[in-house]
C-alpha positions in Angstrom: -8.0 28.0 9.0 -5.6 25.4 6.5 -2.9 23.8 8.1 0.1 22.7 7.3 0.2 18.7 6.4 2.8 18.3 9.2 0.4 19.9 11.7 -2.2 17.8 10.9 -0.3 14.8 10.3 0.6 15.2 14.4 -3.1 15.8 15.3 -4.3 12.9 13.1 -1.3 10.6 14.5 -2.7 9.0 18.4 0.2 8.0 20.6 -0.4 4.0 20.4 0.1 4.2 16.0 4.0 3.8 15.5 5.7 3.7 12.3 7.0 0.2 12.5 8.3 -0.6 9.2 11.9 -1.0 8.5 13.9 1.2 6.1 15.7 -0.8 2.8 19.3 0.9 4.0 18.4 -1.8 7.5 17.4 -4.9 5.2 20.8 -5.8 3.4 19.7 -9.3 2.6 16.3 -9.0 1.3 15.2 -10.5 -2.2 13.3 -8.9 -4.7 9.7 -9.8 -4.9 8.0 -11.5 -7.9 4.7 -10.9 -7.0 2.4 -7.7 -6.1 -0.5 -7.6 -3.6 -2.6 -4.3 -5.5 -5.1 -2.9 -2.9 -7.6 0.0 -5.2 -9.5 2.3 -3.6 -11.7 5.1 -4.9 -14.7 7.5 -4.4 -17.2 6.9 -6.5 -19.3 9.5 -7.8 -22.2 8.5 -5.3 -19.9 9.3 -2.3 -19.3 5.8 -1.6 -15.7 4.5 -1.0 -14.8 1.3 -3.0 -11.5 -0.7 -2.4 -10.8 -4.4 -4.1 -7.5 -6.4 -3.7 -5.6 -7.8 -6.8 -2.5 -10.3 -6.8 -0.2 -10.0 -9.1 1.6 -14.2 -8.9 4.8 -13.3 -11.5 7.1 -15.7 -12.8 10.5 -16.7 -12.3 12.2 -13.4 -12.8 11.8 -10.8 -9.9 10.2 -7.2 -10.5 12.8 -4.2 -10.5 11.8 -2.2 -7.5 12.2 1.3 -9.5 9.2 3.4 -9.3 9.3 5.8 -12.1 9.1 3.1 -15.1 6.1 2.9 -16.3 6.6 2.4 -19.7 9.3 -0.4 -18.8 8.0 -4.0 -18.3 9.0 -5.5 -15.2 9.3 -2.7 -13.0 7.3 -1.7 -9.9 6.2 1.5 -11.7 5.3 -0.6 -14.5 2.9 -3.0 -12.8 1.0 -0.4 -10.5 -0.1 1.3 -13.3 -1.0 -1.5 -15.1 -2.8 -2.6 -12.2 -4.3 0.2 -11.6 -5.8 0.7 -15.1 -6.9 -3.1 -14.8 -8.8 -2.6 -11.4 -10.2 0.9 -12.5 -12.2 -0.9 -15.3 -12.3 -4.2 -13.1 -10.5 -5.9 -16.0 -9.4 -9.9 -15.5 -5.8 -9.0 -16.6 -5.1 -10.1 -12.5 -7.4 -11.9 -10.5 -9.3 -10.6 -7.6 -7.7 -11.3 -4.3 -10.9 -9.5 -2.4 -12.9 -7.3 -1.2 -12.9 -4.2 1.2 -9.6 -3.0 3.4 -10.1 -6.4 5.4 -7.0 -7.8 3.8 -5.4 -11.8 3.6 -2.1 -11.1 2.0 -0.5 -13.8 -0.1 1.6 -16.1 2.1 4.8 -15.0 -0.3 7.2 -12.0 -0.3 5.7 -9.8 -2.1 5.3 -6.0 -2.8 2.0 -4.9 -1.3 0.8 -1.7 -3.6 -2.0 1.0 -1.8 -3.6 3.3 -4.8 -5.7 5.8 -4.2 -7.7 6.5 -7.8 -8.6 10.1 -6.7 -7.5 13.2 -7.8 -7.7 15.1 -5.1 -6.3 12.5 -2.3 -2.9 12.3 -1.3 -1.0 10.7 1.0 0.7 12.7 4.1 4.3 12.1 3.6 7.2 12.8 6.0 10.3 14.9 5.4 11.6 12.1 3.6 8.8 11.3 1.2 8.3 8.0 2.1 4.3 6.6 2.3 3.2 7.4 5.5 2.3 3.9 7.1 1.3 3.4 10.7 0.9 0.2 12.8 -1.4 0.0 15.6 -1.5 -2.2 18.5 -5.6 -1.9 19.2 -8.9 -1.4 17.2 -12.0 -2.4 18.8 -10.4 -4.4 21.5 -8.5 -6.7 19.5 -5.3 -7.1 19.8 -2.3 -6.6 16.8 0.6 -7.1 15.9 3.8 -3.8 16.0 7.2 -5.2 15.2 9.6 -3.7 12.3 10.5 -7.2 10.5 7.4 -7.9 9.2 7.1 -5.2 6.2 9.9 -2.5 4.9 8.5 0.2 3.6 9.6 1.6 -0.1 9.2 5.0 -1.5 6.1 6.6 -2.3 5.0 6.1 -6.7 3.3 8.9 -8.2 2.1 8.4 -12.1 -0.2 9.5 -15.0 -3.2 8.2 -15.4 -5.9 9.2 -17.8 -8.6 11.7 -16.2 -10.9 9.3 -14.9 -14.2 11.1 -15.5 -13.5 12.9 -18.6 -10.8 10.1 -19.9 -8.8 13.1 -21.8 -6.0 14.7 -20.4 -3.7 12.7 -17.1 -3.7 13.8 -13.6 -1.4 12.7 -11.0 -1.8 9.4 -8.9 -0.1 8.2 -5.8 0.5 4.6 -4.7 2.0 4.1 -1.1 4.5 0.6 -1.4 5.5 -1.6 1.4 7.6 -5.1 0.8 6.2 -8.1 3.1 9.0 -9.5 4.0 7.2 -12.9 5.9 9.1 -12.3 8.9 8.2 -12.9 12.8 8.6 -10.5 15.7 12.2 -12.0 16.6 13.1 -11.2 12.4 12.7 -15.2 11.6 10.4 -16.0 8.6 6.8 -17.1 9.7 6.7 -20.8 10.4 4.3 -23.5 9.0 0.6 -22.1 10.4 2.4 -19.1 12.8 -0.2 -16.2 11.8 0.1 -12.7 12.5 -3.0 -10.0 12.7 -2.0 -5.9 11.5 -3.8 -2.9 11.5 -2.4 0.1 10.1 -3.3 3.7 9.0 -2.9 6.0 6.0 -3.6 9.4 6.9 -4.3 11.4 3.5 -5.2 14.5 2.9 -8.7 15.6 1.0 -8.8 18.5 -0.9 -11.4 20.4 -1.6 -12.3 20.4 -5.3 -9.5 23.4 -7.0 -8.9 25.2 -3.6 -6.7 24.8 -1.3 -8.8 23.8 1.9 -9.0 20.3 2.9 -9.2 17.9 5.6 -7.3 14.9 6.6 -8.9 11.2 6.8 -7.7 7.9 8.0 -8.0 4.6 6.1 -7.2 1.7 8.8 -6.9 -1.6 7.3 -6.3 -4.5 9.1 -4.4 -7.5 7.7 -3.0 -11.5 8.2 -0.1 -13.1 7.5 0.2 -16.8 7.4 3.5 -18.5 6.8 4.7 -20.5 5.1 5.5 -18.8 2.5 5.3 -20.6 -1.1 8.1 -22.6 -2.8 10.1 -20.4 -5.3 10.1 -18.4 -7.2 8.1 -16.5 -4.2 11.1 -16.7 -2.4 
């Protein structure tokens, strides 16, 4: 029987993975990033899962935060397209940051960018359309990080892109978006060497080819931060 994405997202959801990120209307004194961490993910058409991290340094001018520009340089909706085309042909137009969902995230503010390359994957998203984003406090007996000044979350992009298989036509895309704001557990920003271990979860929802049955799957990356950040224009 298909259910409904809130009953699965509350099946899919344990009771130790809390939404810990903090909303923009609660950060009234944030900057705007310059930079973009890009995680790619995909299926590839042996079944295998692929993911590889980009970093987007910038300049001196910061990157608008509007999502639905992506013909207007300098916007977020601008760059994760671009991005995304980049990684989906593993272009040099922005240099690999890594490898896997094992993440080292730029010690800077920066937008951090999740984009799934699959048609038929979508993110679970909450009454209020934001990406759903979940921090956990355990995986495999280690120990992480859950406090709500570390990252604020932004609003879930959605884009063209050009079929992937048949490169004619454009389906639809989604990117989940999160700003790391550099800050400690007490909402001060990370000191000289103070690091800071995260795991999280994306529960998304797999369709079944042009039905509407599916099934929902986790991704559960884990990730460091490591202050300081860098000098500006990384503010």
């Amino acid at each position: 029987m298909f259910e409904t994405d809130a009953a699965v997202f509350a099946r899919a959801v344990p009771a130790d993975v809390r939404g810990n990120l903090l909303e923009a209307s609660f950060v009234p004194a944030d900057p705007t990033p310059h930079s973009i961490f890009f995680l790619y993910m995909r299926l590839n058409s042996d079944g295998t899962f692929e993911a590889r991290q980009y970093y987007h340094h910038g300049n001196d001018d910061p990157i608008d935060p509007s999502p639905d520009n992506p013909t207007n340089p300098n916007t977020l909706g601008y760059y994760v397209k671009d991005m995304a085309l980049n990684a989906r042909k593993e272009g040099s137009a922005y240099p690999v940051h890594g490898y896997g969902v094992d993440i080292n995230f730029p010690q800077r503010f920066s937008y951090c960018v999740y984009f799934m390359d699959d048609l038929h994957w979508r993110f679970l998203t909450e009454g209020n359309h934001l990406p759903v984003v979940y921090f956990k406090t355990r995986k495999n007996g280690q120990i992480y990080k859950d406090h709500p000044h570390a990252f604020r979350r932004l609003p879930l992009v959605e884009m063209e892109m050009p079929n992937r298989w048949t490169t004619v036509g454009k389906d639809i895309r989604q990117a989940a978006v999160m700003i790391n704001r550099m800050h400690d557990e007490h909402g001060v920003r990370l000191g000289d060497g103070v690091r800071e271990r995260f795991c999280f979860e994306f529960p998304m929802r797999v369709r079944y080819g042009s039905t509407t049955d599916g099934l929902t799957l986790i991704i559960d990356p884990t990730g460091t931060n490591l202050g300081p950040p860098e000098p500006p224009p990384a503010v």
